[in-house]
N, C-alpha and C positions, 0 to 999 in steps of 0.2 A: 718450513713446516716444523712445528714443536714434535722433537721428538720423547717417545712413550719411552720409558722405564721397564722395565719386566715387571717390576714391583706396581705401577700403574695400569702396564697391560691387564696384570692378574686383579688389577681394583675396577676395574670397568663393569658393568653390569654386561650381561650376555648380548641385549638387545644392541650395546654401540657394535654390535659386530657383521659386518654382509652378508656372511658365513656364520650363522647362532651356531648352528652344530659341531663345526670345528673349531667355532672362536677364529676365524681369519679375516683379514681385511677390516679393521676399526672404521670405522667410522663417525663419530664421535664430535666431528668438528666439519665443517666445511670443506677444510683444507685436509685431512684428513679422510673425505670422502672422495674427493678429488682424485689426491692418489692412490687410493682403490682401484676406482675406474681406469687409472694408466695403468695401474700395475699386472690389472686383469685383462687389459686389452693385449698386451706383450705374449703373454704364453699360457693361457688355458683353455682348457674346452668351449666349445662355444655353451653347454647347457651353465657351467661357471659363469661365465661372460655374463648372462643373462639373469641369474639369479643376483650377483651382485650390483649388476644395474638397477635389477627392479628396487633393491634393497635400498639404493642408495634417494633411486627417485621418490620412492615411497617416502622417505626423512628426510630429502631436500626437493622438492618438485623443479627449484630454480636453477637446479645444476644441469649441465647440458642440454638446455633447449635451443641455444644457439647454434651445439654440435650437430655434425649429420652423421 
């Protein structure tokens, strides 16, 4: 995965983000949506959990349809 910059994090528009309001979990790229999804299955709420899925599925439909 290419990693972001701070200087690039802070250039992304709001939208590449799963989280708009906090600016968390980019998204921005495929692979970068990807590890959203792992990162937020590891350790937060489930209402998190869901909100960055929806986010991610909404900008990629093709990402986890295989997952259960």
């Amino acid at each position: 995965m290419a990693k972001l910059s701070g200087a690039e994090r802070k250039a992304l528009p709001t939208k590449s983000f799963a989280e708009t309001n906090k600016r968390k979990y980019p998204i921005e790229d495929e692979t970068h949506a990807k590890n959203a999804l792992s990162r937020v299955s590891r350790s937060r709420t489930p209402a998190e959990k869901a909100k960055v899925r929806a986010a991610v599925k909404k900008k990629y439909p093709s990402i986890g349809k295989n997952e259960k």
